[in-house]
C-alpha positions in Angstrom: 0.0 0.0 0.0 1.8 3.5 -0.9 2.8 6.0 1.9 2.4 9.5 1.5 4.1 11.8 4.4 2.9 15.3 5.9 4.6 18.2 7.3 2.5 20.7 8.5 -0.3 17.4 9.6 -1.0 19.9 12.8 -1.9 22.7 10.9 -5.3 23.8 8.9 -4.9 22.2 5.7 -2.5 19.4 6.5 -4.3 18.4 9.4 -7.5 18.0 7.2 -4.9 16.0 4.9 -4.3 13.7 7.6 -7.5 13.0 8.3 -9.2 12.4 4.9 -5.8 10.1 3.2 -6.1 7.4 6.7 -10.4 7.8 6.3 -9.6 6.0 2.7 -7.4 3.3 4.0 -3.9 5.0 3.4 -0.4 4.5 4.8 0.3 8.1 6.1 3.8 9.6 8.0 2.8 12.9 9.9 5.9 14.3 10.7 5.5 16.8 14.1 6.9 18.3 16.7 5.0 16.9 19.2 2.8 14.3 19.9 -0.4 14.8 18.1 -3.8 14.4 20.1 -6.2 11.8 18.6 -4.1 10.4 15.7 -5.5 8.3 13.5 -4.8 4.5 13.5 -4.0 4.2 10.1 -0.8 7.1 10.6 2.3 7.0 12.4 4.1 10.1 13.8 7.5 10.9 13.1 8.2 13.2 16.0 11.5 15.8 15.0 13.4 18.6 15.6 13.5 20.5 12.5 17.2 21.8 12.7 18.6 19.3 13.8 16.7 17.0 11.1 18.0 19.2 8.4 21.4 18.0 8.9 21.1 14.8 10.3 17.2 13.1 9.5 15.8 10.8 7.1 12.5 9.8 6.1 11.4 6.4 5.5 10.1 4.9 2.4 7.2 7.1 1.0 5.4 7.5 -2.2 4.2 11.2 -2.0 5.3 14.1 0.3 2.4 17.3 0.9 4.2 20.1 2.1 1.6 22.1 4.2 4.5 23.8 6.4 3.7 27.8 7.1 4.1 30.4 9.5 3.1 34.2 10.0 5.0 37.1 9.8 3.8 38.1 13.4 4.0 34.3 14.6 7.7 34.3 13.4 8.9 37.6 14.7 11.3 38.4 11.7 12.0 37.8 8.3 15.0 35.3 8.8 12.7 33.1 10.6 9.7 33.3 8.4 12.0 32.5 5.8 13.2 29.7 7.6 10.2 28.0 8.0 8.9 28.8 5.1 11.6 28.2 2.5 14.2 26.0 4.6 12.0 23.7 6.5 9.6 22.3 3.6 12.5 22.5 0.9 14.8 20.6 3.2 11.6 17.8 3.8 11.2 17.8 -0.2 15.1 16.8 -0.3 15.1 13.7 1.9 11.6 12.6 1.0 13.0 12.2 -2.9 16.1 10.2 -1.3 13.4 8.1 0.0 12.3 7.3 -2.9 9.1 9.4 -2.7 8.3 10.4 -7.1 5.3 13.0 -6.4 5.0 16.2 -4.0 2.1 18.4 -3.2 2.7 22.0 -2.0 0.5 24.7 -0.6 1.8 27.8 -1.5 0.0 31.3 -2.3 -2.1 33.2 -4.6 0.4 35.6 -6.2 3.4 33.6 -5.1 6.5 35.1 -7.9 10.0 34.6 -7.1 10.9 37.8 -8.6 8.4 39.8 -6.7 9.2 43.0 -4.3 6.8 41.5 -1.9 8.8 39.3 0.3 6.2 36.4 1.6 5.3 36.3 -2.2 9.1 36.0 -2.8 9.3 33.4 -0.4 6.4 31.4 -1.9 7.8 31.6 -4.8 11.1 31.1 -4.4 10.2 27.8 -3.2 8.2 26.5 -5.7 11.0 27.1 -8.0 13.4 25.1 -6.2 10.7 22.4 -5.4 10.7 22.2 -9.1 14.3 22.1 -9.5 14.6 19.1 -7.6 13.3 16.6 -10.1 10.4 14.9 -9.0 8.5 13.1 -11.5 5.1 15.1 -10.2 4.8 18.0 -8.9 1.4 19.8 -7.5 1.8 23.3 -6.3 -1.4 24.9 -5.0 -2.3 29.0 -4.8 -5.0 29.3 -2.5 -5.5 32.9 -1.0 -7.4 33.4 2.4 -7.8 30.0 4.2 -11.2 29.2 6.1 -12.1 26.8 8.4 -11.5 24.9 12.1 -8.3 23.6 13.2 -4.7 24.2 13.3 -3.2 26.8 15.2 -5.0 29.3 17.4 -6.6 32.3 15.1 -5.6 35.6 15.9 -8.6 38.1 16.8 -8.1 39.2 13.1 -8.2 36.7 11.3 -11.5 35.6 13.3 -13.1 38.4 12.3 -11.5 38.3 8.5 -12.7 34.5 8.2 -16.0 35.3 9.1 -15.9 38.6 6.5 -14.6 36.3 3.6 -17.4 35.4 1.7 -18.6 38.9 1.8 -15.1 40.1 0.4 -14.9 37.3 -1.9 -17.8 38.8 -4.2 -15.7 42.1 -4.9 -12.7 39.4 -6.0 -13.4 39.6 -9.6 -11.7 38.8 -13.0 -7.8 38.1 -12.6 -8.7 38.8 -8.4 -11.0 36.3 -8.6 -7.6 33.5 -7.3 -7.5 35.3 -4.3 -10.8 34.1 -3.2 -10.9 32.2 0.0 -11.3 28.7 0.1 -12.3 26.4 3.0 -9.5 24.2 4.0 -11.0 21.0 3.8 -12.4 21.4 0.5 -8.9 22.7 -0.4 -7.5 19.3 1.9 -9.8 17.2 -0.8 -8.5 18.6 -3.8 -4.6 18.1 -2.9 -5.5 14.7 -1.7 -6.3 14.0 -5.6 -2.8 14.3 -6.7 -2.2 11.1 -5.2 -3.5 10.4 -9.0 -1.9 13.0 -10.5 0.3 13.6 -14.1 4.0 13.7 -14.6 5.2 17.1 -15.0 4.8 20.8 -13.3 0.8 21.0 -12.2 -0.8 24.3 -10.8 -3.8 24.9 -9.3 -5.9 28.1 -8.4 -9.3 29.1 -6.9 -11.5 27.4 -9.6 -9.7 24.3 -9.8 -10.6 24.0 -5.9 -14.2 24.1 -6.0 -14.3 21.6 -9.1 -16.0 18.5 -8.6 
C-alpha cells in the first residue's frame, strides 16, 4: 500500500490532509513536533526537531510528500525566521523525501506567489516552488490558495476571526484576474490536494476554480 508523508499534519490544511488520506485506507507519515492528540490509527508520527533533522534526519520509504508547512509574519517575529520555516523547512523535507524514494510532492503555497516579486512572503512562496521544481520529481502539484477558512490548526488571531468570518462577503468584490484570491475552505482545499495522489508527470498548478471543481 503506498505511503504519502505530511509536514505541516497539525496545521489547517495538512491536518484535514491527515484526516481524509487514513479515512480512505492509506499508509500516512505525519511528521511533528510533538505528539499529536487523537491520531488516527491508520498514521504513524515521526516526532522531530526540525534543525537538527536538516542535517542529520531521514524519512522512511514514501510514495508522495504534501508540504503544508507555514508560518506568520507576526508568529515568526522576523523575516529570517519566516523565511526559515517557510523556504528551509519544507524544501529541506522535499530533499530527503526524494532520497526516499518518494516520485510526487504536493505544496500549498500562495495566490500571487513570484519569485521575482518585491513582496517578500510572495518572494518566499515563490522562491520555493521554484526550487521544489528544480529538484526533479516526477510530479509536482503546487497549490495557490488565497485566504484560508475553516477549524483547526493553530489558534486564530482576533483578526483573522473576524476576516474569516468577513470572507465570503469580500470574496464577491474578488473579480476577473482577483477572482484566485478568493478564499477557500480548507478542507475542501484538503480534498483537492488529496487528488494528486492520482496526479500527471510534470509541473501542475492549481488556483481558486480548480478547488471548487468537482
Amino acid at each position: 500500500m503506498p505511503t504519502s508523508i505530511i509536514a505541516g499534519s497539525t496545521g489547517l490544511v495538512g491536518n484535514n490532509i491527515l484526516y481524509q488520506l487514513c479515512e480512505n485506507n492509506h499508509n500516512v507519515v505525519a511528521i511533528c513536533r510533538k505528539p499529536i492528540s487523537g491520531l488516527p490509527s491508520k498514521a504513524t508520527e515521526l516526532i522531530i526537531d526540525f534543525e537538527s533533522f536538516l542535517t542529520n534526519g531521514s524519512l522512511p520509504a514514501c510514495d508522495h510528500v504534501f508540504l503544508c508547512l507555514g508560518t506568520t509574519m507576526k508568529i515568526a517575529g522576523n523575516k529570517n525566521n519566516f523565511r526559515r520555516v517557510d523556504f528551509d523547512y519544507p524544501l529541506g523535507i522535499a530533499k530527503k523525501a526524494l532520497e526516499s524514494g518518494a516520485k510526487k510532492l504536493t505544496l500549498i503555497s500562495s495566490g500571487g506567489a513570484d519569485s521575482s516579486s518585491k513582496n517578500f512572503y510572495l518572494k518566499t512562496k515563490g522562491g520555493l516552488e521554484d526550487a521544489i521544481i528544480d529538484l526533479g520529481f516526477d510530479s509536482v502539484n503546487i497549490f495557490r490558495p488565497g485566504f484560508l477558512t475553516g477549524s483547526g490548526g493553530r489558534k486564530r488571531a482576533l483578526s483573522e476571526k473576524i476576516l474569516m468570518k468577513l470572507a465570503k462577503v469580500l470574496d464577491l468584490v474578488l473579480i476577473g484576474s482577483a477572482k484566485k484570491f478568493r478564499s477557500i475552505n480548507a478542507e475542501v482545499l484538503a480534498t483537492k490536494m488529496v487528488s494528486t495522489l492520482k496526479s500527471k508527470p510534470g509541473v501542475n498548478y492549481y488556483y481558486y476554480e480548480d478547488f471548487i471543481k468537482p
